[in-house]
VEXDREN-2710 file (C-alpha; in Angstrom, 1 decimal):
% VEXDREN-2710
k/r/px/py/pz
1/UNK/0.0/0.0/0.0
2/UNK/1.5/3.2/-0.8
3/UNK/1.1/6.2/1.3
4/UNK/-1.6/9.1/1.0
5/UNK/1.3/11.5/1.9
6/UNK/3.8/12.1/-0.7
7/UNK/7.0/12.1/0.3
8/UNK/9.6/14.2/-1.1
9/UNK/12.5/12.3/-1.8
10/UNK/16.3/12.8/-2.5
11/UNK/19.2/10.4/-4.0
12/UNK/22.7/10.8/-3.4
13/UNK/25.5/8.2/-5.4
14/UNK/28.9/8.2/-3.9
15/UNK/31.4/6.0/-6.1
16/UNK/34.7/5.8/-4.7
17/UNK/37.5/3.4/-3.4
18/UNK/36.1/-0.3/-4.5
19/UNK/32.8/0.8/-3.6
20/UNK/29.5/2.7/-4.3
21/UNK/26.9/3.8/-1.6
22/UNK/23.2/5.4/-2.8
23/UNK/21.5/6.9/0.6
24/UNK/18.1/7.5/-0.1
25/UNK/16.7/10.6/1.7
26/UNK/13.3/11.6/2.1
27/UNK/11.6/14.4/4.0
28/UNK/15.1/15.4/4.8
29/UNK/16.1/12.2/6.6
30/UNK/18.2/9.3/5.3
31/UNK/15.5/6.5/5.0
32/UNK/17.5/3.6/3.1
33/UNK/20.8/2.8/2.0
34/UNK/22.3/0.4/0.0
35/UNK/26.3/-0.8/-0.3
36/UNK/28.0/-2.4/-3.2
37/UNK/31.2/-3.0/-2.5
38/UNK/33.7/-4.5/-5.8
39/UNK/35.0/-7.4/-3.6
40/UNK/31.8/-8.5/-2.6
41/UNK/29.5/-8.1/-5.5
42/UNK/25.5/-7.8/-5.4
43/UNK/24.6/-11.1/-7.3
44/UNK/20.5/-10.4/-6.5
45/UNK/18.7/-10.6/-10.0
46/UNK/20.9/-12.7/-11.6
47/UNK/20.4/-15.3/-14.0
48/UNK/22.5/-18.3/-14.4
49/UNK/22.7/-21.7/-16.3
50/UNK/23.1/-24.0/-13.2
51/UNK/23.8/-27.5/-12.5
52/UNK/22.1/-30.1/-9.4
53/UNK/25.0/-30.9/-7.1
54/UNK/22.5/-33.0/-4.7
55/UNK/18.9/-33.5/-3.8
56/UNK/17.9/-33.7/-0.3
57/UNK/14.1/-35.1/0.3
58/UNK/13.9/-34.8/3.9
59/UNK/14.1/-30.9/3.7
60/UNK/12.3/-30.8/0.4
61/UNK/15.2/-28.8/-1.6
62/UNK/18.4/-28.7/-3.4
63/UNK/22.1/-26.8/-4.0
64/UNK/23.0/-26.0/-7.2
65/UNK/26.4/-25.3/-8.3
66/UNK/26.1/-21.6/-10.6
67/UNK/29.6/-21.4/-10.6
68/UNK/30.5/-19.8/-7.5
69/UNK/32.5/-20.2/-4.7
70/UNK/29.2/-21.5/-2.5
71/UNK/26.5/-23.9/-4.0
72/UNK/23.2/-22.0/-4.4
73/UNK/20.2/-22.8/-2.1
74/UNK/16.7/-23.9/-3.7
75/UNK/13.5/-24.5/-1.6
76/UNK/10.8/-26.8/-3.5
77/UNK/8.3/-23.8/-3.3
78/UNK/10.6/-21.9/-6.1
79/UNK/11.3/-25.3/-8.4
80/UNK/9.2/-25.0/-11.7
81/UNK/6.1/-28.0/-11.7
82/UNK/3.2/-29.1/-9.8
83/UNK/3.7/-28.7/-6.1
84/UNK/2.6/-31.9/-5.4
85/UNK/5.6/-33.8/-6.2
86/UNK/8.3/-34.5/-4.3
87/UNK/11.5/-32.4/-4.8
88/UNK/13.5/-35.5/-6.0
89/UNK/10.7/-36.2/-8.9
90/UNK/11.5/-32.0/-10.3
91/UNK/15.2/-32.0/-9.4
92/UNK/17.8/-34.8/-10.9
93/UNK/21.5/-34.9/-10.2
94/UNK/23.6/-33.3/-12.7
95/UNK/20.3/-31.9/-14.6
96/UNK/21.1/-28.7/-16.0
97/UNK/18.5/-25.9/-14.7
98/UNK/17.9/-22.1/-15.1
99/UNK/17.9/-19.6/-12.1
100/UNK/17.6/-16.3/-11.0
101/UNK/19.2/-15.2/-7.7
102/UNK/16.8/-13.8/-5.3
103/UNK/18.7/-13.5/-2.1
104/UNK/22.5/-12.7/-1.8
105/UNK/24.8/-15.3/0.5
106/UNK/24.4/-13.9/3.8
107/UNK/26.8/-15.5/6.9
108/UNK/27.3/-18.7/6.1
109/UNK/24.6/-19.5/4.1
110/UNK/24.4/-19.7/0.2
111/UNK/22.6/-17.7/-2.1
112/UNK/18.7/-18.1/-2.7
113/UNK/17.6/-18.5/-6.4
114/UNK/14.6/-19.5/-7.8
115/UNK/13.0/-21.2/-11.5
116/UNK/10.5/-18.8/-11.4
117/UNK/12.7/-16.0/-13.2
118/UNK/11.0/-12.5/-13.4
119/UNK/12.7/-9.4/-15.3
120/UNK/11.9/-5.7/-13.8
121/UNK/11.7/-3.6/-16.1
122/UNK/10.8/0.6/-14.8
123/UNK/6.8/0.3/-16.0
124/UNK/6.7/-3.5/-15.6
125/UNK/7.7/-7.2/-14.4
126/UNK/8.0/-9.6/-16.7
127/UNK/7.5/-13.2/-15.7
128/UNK/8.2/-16.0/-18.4
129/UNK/6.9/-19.0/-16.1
130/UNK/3.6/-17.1/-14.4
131/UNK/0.8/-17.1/-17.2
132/UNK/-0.9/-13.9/-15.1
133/UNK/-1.2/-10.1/-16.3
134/UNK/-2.0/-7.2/-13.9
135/UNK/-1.3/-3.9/-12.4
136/UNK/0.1/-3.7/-9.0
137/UNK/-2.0/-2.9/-5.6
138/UNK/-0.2/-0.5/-4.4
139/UNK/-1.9/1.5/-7.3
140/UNK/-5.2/2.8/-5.5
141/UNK/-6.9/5.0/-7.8
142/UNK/-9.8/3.0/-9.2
143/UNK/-9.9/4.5/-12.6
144/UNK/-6.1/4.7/-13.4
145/UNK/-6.0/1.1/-12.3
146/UNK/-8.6/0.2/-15.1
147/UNK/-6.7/2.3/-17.8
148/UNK/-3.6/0.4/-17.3
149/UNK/-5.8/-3.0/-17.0
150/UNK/-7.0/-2.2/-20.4
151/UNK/-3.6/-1.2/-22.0
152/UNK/-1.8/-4.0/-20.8
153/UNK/-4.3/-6.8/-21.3
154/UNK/-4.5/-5.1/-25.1
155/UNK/-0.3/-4.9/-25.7
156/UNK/0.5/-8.4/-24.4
157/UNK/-2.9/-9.4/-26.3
158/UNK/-0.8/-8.0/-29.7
159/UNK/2.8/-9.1/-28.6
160/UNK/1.1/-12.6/-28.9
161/UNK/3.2/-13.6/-25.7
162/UNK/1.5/-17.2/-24.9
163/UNK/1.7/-18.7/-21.4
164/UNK/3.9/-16.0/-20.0
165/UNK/2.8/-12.7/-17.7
166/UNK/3.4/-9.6/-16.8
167/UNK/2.8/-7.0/-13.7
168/UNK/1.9/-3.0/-13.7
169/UNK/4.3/-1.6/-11.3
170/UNK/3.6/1.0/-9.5
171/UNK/6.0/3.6/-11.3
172/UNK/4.0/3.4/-14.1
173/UNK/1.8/5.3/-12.7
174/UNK/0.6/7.9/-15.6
175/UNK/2.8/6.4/-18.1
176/UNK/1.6/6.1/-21.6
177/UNK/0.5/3.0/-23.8
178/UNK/3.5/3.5/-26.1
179/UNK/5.9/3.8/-23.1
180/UNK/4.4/0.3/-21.6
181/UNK/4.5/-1.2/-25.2
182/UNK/8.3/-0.7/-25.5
183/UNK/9.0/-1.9/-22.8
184/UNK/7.0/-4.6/-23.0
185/UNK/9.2/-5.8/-26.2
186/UNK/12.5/-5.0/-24.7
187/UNK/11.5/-7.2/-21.6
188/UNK/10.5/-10.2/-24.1
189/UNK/14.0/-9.1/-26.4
190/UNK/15.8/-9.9/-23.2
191/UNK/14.2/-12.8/-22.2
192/UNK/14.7/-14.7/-25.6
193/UNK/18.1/-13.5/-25.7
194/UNK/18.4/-15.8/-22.4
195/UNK/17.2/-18.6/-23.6
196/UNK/19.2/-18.5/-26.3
197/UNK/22.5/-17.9/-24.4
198/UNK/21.0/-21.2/-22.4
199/UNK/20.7/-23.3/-24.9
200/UNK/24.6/-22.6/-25.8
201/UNK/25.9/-21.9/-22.8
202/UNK/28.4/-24.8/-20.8
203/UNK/26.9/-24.6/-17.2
204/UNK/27.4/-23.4/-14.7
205/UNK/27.3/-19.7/-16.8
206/UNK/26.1/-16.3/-16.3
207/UNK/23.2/-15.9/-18.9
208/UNK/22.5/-12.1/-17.4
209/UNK/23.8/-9.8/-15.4
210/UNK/21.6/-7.2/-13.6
211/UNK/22.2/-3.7/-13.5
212/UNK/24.5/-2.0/-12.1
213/UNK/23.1/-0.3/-8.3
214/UNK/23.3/3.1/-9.7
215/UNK/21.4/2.2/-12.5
216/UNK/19.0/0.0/-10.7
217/UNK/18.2/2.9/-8.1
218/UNK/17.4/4.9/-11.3
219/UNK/15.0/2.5/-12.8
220/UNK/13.3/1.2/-9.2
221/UNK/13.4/4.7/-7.1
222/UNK/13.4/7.6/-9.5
223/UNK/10.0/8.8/-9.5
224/UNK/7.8/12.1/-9.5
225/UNK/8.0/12.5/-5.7
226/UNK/12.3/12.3/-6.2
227/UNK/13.4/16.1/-6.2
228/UNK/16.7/15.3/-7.1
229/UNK/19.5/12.1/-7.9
230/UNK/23.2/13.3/-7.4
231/UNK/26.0/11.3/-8.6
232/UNK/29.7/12.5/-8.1
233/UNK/30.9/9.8/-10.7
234/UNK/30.7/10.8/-14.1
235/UNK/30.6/7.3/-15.8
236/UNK/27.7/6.6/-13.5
237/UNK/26.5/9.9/-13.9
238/UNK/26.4/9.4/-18.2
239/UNK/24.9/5.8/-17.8
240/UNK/22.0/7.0/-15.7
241/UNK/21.1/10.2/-17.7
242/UNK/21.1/7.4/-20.9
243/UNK/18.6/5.3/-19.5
244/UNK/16.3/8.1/-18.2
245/UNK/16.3/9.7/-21.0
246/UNK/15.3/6.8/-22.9
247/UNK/12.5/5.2/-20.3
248/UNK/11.5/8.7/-18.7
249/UNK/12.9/12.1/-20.3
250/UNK/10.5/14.1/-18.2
251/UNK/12.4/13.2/-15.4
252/UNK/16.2/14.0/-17.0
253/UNK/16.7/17.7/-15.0
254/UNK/16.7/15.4/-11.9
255/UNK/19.7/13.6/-12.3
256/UNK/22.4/16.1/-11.5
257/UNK/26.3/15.8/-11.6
258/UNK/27.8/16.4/-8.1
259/UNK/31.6/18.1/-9.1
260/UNK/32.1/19.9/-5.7
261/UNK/35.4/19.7/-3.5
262/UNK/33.9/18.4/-0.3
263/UNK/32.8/14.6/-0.1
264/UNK/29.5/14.1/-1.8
265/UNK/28.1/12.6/1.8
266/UNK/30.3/15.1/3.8
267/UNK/28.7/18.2/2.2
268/UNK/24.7/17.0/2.5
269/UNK/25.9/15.6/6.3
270/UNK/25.3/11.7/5.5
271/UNK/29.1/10.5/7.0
272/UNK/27.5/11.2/10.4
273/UNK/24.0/9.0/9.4
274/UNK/26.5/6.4/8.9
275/UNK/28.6/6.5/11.8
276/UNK/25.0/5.8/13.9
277/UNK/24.1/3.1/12.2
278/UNK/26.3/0.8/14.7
279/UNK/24.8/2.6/17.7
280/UNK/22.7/0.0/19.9
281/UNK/21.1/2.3/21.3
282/UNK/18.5/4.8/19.3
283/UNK/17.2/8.3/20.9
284/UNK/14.1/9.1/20.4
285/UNK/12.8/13.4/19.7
286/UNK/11.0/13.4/23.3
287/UNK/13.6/11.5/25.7
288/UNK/12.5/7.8/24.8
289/UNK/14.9/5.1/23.3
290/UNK/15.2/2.0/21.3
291/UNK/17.5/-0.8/21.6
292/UNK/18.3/-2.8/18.8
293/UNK/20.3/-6.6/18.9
294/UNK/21.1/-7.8/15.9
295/UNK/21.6/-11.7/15.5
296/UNK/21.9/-14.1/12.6
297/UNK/18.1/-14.6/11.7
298/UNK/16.7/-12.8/14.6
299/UNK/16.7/-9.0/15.7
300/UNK/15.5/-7.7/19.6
301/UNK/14.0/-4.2/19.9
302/UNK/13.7/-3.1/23.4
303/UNK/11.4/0.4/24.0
304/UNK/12.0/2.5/27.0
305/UNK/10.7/5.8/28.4
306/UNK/14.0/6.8/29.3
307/UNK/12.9/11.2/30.5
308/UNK/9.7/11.1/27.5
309/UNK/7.0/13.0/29.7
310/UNK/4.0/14.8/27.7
311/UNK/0.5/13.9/28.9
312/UNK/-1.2/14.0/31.5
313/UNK/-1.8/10.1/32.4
314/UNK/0.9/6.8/32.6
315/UNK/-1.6/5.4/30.0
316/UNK/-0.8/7.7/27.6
317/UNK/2.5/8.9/27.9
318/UNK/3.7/5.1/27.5
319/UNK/1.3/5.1/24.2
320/UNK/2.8/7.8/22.9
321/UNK/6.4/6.9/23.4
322/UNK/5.5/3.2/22.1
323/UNK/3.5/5.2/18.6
324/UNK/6.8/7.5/18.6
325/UNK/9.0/4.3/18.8
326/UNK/7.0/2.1/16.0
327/UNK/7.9/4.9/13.7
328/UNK/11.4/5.3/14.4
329/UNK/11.4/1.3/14.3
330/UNK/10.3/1.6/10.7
331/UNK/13.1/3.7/9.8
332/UNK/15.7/1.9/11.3
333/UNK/14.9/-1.3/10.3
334/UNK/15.0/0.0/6.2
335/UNK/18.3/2.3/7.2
336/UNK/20.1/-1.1/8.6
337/UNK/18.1/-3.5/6.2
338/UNK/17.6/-6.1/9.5
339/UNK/15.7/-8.3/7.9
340/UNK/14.4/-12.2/9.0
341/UNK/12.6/-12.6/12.2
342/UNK/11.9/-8.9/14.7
343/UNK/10.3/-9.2/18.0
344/UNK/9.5/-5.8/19.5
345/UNK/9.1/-5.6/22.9
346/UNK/7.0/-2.1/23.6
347/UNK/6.0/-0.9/26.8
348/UNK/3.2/-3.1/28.8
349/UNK/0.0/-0.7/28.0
350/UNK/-3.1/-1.7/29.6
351/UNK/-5.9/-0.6/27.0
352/UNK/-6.1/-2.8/24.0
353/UNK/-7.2/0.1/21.7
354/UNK/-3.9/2.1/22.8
355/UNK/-2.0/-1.7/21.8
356/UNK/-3.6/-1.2/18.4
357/UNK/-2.9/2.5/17.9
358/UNK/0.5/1.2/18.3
359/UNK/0.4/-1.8/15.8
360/UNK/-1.6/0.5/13.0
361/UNK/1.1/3.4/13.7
362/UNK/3.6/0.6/13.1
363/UNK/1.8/-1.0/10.0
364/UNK/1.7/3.2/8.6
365/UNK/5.3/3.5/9.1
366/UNK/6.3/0.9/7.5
367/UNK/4.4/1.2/3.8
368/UNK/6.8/3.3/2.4
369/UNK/9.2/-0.1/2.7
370/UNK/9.7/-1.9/-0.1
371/UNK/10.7/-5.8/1.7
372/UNK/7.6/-7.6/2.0
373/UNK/6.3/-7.0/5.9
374/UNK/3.7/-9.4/8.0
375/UNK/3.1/-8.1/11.1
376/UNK/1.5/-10.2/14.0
377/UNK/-1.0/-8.5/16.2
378/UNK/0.5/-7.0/19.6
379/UNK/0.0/-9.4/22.8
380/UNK/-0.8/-7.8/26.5
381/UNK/2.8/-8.3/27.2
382/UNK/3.3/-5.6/24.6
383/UNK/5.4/-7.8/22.4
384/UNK/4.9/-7.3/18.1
385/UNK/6.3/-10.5/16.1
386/UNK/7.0/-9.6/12.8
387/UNK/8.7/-10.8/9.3
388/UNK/10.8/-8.6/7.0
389/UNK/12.2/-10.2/3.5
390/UNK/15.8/-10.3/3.6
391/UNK/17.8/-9.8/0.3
392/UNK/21.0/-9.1/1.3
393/UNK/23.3/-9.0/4.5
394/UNK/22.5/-6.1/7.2
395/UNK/24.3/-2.9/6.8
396/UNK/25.9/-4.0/10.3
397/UNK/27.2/-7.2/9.0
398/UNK/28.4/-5.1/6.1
399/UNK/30.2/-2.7/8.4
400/UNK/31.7/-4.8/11.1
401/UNK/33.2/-8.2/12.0
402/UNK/33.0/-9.6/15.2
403/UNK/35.0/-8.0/17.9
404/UNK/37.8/-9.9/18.7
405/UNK/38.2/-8.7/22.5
406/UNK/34.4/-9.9/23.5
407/UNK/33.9/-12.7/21.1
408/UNK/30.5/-11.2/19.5
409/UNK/28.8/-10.4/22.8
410/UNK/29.3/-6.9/23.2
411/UNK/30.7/-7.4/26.5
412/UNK/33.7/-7.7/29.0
413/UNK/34.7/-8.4/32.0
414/UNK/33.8/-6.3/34.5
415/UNK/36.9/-4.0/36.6
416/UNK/35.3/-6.0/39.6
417/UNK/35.6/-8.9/37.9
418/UNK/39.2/-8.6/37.0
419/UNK/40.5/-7.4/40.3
420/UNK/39.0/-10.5/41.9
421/UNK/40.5/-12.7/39.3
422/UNK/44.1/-11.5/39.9
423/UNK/43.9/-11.8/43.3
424/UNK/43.2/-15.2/43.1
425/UNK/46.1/-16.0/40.7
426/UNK/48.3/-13.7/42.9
427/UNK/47.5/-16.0/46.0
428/UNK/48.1/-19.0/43.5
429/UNK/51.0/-17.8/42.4
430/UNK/52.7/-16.9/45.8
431/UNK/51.3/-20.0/47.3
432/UNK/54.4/-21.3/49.4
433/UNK/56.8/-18.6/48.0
434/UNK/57.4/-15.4/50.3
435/UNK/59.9/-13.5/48.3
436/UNK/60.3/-11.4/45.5
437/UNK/58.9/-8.2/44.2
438/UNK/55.8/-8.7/42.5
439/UNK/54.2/-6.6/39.4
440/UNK/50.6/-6.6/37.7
441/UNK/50.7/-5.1/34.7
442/UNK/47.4/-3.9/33.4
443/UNK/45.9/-1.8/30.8
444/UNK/45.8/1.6/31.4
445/UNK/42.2/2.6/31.7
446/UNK/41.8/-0.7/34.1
447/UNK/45.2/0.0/35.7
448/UNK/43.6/3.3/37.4
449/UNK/40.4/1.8/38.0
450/UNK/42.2/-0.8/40.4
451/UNK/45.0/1.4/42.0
452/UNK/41.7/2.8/43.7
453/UNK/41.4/-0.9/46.1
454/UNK/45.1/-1.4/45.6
455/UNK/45.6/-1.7/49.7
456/UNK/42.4/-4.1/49.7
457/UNK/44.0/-6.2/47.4
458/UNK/47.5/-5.9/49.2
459/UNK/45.6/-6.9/52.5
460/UNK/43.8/-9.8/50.9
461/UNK/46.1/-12.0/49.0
462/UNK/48.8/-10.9/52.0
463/UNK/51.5/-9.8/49.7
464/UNK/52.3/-6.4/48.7
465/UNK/52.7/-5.5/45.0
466/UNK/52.7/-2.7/42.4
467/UNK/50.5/-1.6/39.6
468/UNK/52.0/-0.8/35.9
469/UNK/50.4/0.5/32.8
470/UNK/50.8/-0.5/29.9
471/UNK/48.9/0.5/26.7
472/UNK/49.6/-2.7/24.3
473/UNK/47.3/-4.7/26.4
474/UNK/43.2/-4.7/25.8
475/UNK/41.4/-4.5/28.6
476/UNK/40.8/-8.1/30.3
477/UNK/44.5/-8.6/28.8
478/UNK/47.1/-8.6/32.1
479/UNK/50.6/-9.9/33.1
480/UNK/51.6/-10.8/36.7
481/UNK/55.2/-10.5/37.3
482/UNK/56.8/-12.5/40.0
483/UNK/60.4/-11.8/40.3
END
């Protein structure tokens, strides 16, 4: 469903350093980002000439070897033939299949692909194996619905296309029956060109590639409602005018060259958007917070109130907070594209129509998202279940790598913790052996922190001792000295 507000939206393209980042900004906030990176290619959209590696039954799907360094991953939902049959009657060792990759390898997980292949073209979706034609929901107006009904049951009625379909999308939106029609014919020039290539091709082979992101940003995003896109790479910057100016010249004076001396992201203040996006912890405008965990398949949102006063009742202020923190929810889970399973635990609120105000202001917020979205209803405990499609690894699993110091957890040993612990290896150590100077050798931060019980510790473990600094070591990293 699309929103009754319009929002304005703005595109900026930075290409530099083996890689290219798009931030998508709208209303004057960055709303969605995506990361291509040259040693870690985006595969999504793909189409490849692929070959069984091995059927497994008891989970009902297959890997496929495309060529790549992992085998690809295919569920029996997305295998081509009736449903009914067991994966192992579709899918034959060795067979040589056709697929399009739908989700990029995420952990350590292969890629996703699929038989059903579909080609997006700016007006309209091609699908070669789907024999249906129609216009896309999130187009609401009755009568515009019906005028593209008519045009493109009449143009695929002409192209004499057979079994195959095609969907509306919602860009095409006020575009013209001549606009639709070419499209229409490049979409089936492409696809035969495929099976052409597959017929020929030794698998596993690339049969096509899809485009490039700044291209594919101007073909899915670029609309009406986008005030401008800015790209500070000329090649990408001549590639993108091409194609709008060949699928939507009224839209040409948007696409704009960025040439200034400051950063591209540094001048419209993006670098800082950035740098948040590996904060745990998210303020919200009236003193609330969010607290987002990140695992493999599953992400935690805690709500609190934190200082958020500004009503009159308990009741209320926790249901405003909670409407406040569904929307900022929204945005951060499209700005960090967490995807798989979310559970949202809001504050406990004790009237079930203030618990739906918060689910509808969640469901509101998050329709300007383009992953597919099922949200469960909200349960007295204030916990929201939900689903968001997953495509491609989070932005935080793009940005970072586990931390090498707390193993993942985000944690480390308390000062407490520590000071305990060497006292017990001090008394271990000295067990039975009086003499000799004695030195623990600490990082600095920590070092300070324990000179503060330093004559506790003395009087515990009995032996005196002094404390060193030294800046090499992390912080649950020590050395005891005994000389």
């Amino acid at each position: 469903m699309a929103n009754d507000k319009k929002v304005r939206k703005e595109i900026f393209a930075n290409t530099s350093f083996e890689e290219t980042r798009i931030a998508i900004v709208e209303d004057g906030r960055m709303a969605e980002l995506f990361w291509k990176r040259q040693s870690s290619g985006n595969i999504v959209g793909n189409i490849y000439k692929g070959v069984v590696e091995n059927v497994l039954p008891g989970i009902s799907s297959a890997f496929i070897n495309i060529g790549l360094d992992k085998n690809a991953y295919i569920y029996i939902s997305d295998v081509l033939g009736s449903q009914r049959d067991p994966i192992e009657k579709l899918l034959k060792k060795d067979q040589e299949v056709l697929l399009q990759v739908t989700k990029d390898a995420i952990s350590t997980k292969g890629m996703k692909v699929t038989m059903d292949v579909s080609l997006p073209g700016r007006y309209l979706v091609f699908t070669p194996f789907q024999e249906f034609i129609g216009v896309s929901k999130n187009i609401e107006n009755a009568d515009e619905r019906k005028r593209l009904s008519d045009i493109i049951k009449k143009i695929t009625t002409d192209a004499d296309m057979g079994k195959k379909g095609c969907i509306v999308r919602t860009e095409a939106e006020g575009a013209t029956e001549e606009e639709l029609e070419r499209e229409l014919k490049y979409l089936i020039r492409l696809w035969e060109s495929i099976i052409g290539r597959f017929e020929t091709a030794r698998p596993p082979a690339l049969l096509h590639r899809d485009m490039d992101l700044p291209m594919q940003v101007a073909r899915d995003i670029l609309s009406d409602d986008t005030a401008i896109y800015m790209l500070d790479n000329k090649e990408d910057f001549g590639s993108v005018q091409d194609f709008v100016a060949k699928m939507s010249p009224d839209l040409m004076d948007r696409v704009k060259l960025y040439e200034g001396k400051t950063p591209l992201f540094k001048a419209f203040n993006l670098e800082k958007g950035l740098e948040e996006l590996r904060k745990v912890k998210v303020e919200l405008p009236n003193g609330g917070s969010i607290i987002i965990q990140e695992a493999e398949s599953l992400c935690a949102i805690d709500v609190n109130t934190g200082r958020f006063t500004g009503s009159r009742s308990q009741e209320e202020t926790v249901t405003l907070n909670n409407i406040e923190a569904a929307q900022e929810i929204a945005r951060q889970l499209r700005l960090r594209n967490i995807g798989g399973i979310i559970v949202i635990d809001f504050i406990d609120m004790k009237k079930a129509s203030n618990r739906q105000k918060v689910v509808t202001a969640l469901e509101n917020a998050v329709k300007n998202d383009r992953a597919k979205i099922r949200i469960l209803p909200i349960t007295r405990l204030g916990l929201v279940e939900m689903t968001r499609e997953r495509k491609r690894e989070s932005t935080l699993s793009l940005l970072t790598e586990e931390c090498p110091e707390c193993h993942g957890s985000g944690r480390v040993l308390s000062s407490e913790t520590i000071r305990i612990k060497i006292q017990r290896e001090i008394r271990n150590l000295t067990l039975g052996r009086p003499g000799g100077a004695l030195r623990v050798i600490l990082n600095p931060m920590l070092a300070d922190l324990i000179r503060r019980k330093h004559e506790i510790m003395e009087k515990n473990v009995q032996r005196s001792f002094k404390i060193a600094a030294d800046p090499q070591l992390t912080w649950e990293d020590y050395r005891i000295v005994l000389e």
